[in-house]
N, C-alpha and C positions, 0 to 999 in steps of 0.2 A: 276502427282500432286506433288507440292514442296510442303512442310509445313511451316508454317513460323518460321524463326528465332528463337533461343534462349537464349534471352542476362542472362548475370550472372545479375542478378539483386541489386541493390545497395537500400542500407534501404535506403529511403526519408520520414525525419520527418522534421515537422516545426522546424527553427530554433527560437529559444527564446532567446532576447537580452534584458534583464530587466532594463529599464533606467525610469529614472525619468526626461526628459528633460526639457519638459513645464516650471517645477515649479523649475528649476535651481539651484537643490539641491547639494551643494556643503559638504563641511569637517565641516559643522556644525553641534553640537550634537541635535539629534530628540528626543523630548521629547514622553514619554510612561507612563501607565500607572504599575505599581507594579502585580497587577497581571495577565499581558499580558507576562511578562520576565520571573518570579519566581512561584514556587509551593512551597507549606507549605508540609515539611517534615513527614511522617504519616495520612497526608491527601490524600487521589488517592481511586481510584476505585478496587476491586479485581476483578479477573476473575475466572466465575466458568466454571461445565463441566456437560453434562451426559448423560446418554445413553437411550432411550428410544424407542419405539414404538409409529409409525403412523398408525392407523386404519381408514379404511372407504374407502379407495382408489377406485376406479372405474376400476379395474384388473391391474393397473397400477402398482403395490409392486413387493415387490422381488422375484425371483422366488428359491423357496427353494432351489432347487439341484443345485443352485448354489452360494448360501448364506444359508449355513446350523443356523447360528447362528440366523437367523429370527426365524427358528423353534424352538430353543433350547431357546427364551427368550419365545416364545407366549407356550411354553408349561409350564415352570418356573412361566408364571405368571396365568396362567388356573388353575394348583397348588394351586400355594396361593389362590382361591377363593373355592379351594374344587372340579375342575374338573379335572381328572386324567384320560388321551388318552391315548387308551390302546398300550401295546408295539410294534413296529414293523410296525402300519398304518400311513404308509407317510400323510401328511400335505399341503394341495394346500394352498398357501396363497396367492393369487394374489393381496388380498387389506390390506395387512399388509407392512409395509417397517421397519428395522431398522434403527435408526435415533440418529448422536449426537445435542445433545442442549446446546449451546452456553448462557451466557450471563453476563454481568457485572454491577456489585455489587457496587453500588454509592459509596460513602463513608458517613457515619454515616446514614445509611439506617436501620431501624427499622424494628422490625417484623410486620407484615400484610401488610407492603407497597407494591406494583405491580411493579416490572420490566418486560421490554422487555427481550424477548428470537429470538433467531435464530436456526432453525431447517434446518439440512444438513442430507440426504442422505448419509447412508456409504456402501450399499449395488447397487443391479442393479436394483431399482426401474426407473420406466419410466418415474414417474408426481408425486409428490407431492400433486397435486393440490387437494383442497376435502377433506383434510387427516384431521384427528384428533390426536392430542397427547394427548395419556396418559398418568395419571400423572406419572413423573420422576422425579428423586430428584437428586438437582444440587448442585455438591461438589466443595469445594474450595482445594488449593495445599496443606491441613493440614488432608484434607481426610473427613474434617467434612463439613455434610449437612446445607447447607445457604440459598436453597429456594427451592420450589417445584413448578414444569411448568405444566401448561397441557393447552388445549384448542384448537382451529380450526385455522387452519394452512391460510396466507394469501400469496399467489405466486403470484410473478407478469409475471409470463408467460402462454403462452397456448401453443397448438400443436396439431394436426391433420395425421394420417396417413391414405391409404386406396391404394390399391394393388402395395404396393412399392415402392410408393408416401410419401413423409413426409415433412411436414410442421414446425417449430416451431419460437415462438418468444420469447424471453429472455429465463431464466434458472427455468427448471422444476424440479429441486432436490434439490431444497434447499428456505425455507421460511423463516415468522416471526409472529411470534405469541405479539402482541402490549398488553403491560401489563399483559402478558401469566405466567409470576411467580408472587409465594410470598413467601415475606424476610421472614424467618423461623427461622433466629438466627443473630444478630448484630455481627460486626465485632470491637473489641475490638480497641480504635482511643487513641492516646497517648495525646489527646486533652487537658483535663484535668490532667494529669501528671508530675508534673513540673512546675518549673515556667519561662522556656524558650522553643519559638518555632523556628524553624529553616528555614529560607525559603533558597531553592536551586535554583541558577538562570537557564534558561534555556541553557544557552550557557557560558563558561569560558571566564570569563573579569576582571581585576581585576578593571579597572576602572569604570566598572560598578555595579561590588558589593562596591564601595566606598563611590560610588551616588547613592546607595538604604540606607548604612547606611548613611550618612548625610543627606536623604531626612526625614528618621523616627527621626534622631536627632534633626531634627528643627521641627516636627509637635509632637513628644512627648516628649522631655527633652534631654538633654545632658547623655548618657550613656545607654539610651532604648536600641541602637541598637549597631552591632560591628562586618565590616566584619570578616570572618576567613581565606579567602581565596579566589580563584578567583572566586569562584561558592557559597559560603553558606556565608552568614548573620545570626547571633547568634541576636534575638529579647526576652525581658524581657515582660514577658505578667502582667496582676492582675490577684489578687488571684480572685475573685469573676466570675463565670464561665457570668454571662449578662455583666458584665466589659470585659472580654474578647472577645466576639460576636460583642462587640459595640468600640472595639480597632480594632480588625482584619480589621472592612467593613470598617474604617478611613485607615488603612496602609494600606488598597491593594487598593486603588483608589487611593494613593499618585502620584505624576507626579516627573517619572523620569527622567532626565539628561544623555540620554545613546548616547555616543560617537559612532561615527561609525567604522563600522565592517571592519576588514581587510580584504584586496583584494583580492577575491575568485570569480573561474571558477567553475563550477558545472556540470558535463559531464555524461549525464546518455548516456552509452554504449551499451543500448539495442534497444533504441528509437530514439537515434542519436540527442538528443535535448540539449543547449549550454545554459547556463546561467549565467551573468556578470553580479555584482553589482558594484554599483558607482565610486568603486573604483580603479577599474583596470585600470592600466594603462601602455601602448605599448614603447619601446625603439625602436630607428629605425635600420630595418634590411632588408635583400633583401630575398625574398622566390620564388622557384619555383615547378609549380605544374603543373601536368600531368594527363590525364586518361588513366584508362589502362581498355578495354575494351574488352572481348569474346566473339563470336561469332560462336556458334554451329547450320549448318541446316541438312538436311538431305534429300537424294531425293532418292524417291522408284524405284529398279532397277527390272525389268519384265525378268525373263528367260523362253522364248516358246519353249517348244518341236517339233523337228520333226513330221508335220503329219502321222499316222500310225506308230509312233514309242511306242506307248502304255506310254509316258512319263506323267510329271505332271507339271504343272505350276509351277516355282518358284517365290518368290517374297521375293528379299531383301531390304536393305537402305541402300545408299553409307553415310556416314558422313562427311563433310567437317568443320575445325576446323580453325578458323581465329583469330591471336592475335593481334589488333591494339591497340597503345599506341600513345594518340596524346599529340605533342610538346608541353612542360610547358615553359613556358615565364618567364625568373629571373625580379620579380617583385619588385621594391622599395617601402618598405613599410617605411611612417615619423613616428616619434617621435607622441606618442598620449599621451596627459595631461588627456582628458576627455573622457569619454566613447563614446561620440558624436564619438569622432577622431578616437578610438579603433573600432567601428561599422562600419566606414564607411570606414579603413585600413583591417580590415576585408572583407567585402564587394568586396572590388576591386579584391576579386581572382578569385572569383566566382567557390568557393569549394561547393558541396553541404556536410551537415551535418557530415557522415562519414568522408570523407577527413579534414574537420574542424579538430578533434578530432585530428587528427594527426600532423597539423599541431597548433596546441595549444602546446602541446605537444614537438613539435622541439623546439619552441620559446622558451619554458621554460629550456629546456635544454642550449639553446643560450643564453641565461642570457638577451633576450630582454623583455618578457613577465613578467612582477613586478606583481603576482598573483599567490595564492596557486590553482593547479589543484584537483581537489576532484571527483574522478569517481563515479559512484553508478549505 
């Protein structure tokens, strides 16, 4: 019996070419709105944290001796209610899990308001599913408590086993409990402090923090607004905090004048996926490209013993190892203005994704490729 072959296998992801061609979008500025680009400085969300306990499980929890700290919280918190296990008798928990809880904290979120939580498994529980949390208190990075979670866990998986068989669909260790806290303590907002707020653009442009203040300079006076730099705008609010509320929702609907974005490759190296905006553009150069290809099989080799020689069957694998590298073609690739031209100079090598990357990559080195490469 031969087995079959074993090629070294090459990532294959979709290639992604981001173009706008239809609507023949050229070097003219796209208007946006303020707050699509910019965030208000001491406005955001906090993140909190914490540790708690899932009950009710259907044998599906941790199993103690192997996650001693399930036992050491479910006895810590039997305590606080007045019940005290006596020293030395181990602890079956099969429907207990230890659990951290996730969640974030709006901004100017008030006490009694409801957030979502996200409940994760930090132990070898099986299933989640069924579970309840108890309540646990979710601390912010200042150490102090900001809301308190609890309630009936909702997993979007299931799973099945039975004599060594196992089934499962999506992930059983981790849930979300919808509206599972409450705000317990507001978060101190520099809102009212001051009589200047700062919004920070999402991306450094200086052209573009120049066209946010002269967009607030013509919708509320000459000197409201003032960029500082290529990312932060310096804005003069009213004193009156309803004048202020009724300023804000006028300047972040404002329509801004944002210039387009310098000429970036975007190369995620794990996924092998390519992404080019409008403005990249090819110098003409000549590339050539190869594959290089392995080739590992193996065929099972039979050694019989002599009859009556009291011997034993052997059975080894020969391996045979083959390196074929096929001919690259020095290809001419034209001068590309538009990304139409760069796609389709692209195209003609007929790299898949991995080879892409590197060949991005020469070109830029060649001084043909006019585009910043950015791995991630």
């Amino acid at each position: 019996m031969r087995t079959p072959p074993r090629l070294i296998k090459q990532l294959i992801a979709p290639l992604c070419l981001a173009s706008l061609l239809a609507g023949g979008w050229n070097a003219q500025a796209a208007t946006v709105r303020l707050k699509e680009i910019a965030a208000i400085q001491g406005v955001r969300s906090n993140q909190l944290m914490g540790y708690g306990l899932v009950v009710g499980l259907d044998g599906t929890g941790d199993q103690t001796a192997q996650t001693p700290f399930t036992g050491q919280s479910m006895n810590a918190m039997l305590q606080q209610m007045g019940i005290t296990v006596p020293a030395g008798v181990p602890m079956q928990l099969k429907n207990v899990a230890a659990v951290l809880v996730t969640a974030s904290l709006p901004a100017f979120a008030q006490p009694g308001q409801p957030i979502d939580v996200n409940v994760s498994s930090i132990g070898n529980a099986k299933s989640l599913r069924g579970g309840t949390l108890i309540a646990t208190p979710l601390k912010g990075a200042d150490g102090q408590i900001y809301a308190l979670a609890q309630g009936n866990l909702i997993v979007g998986g299931a799973g099945a086993s039975q004599g060594g068989s196992k089934v499962q669909i999506n992930h059983l260790s981790a849930g979300r409990i919808p509206d599972g806290a409450s705000v317990e303590r507001a978060v101190p907002s520099p809102w009212l402090q001051g009589s200047l707020v700062q919004y920070d653009l999402r991306s450094d442009d200086f052209n573009t923090a120049r066209e946010v203040a002269k967009a607030i300079n013509q919708a509320k006076g000459d000197g409201t607004a003032e960029a500082i730099n290529g990312r932060t705008v310096a804005v003069k609010l009213p004193q009156a905090p309803g004048e202020r509320v009724a300023f804000m929702a006028d300047v972040e609907n404002l329509t801004i004048n944002r210039a387009t974005p310098a000429a970036r490759i975007v190369i995620n190296a794990r996924t092998g996926s390519v992404v080019l905006n409008q403005n990249v553009t090819l110098g003409p150069c000549a590339v050539a490209h190869g594959n290089l290809s392995v080739t590992i099989s193996s065929t099972p080799v039979i050694s019989q013993p002599n009859p009556m020689s009291q011997g034993q069957t052997v059975v080894s694998e020969k391996a045979d190892i083959a390196i074929n590298q096929a001919p690259g073609a020095l290809i001419q690739m034209p001068a590309g203005t538009q990304l139409t031209d760069v796609v389709k100079a692209l195209n003609t090598l007929g790299a898949n994704p991995q080879d892409l990357l590197a060949i991005l990559q020469a070109m830029k080195a060649a001084g043909a490729l006019q585009a910043d490469l950015e791995v991630i």
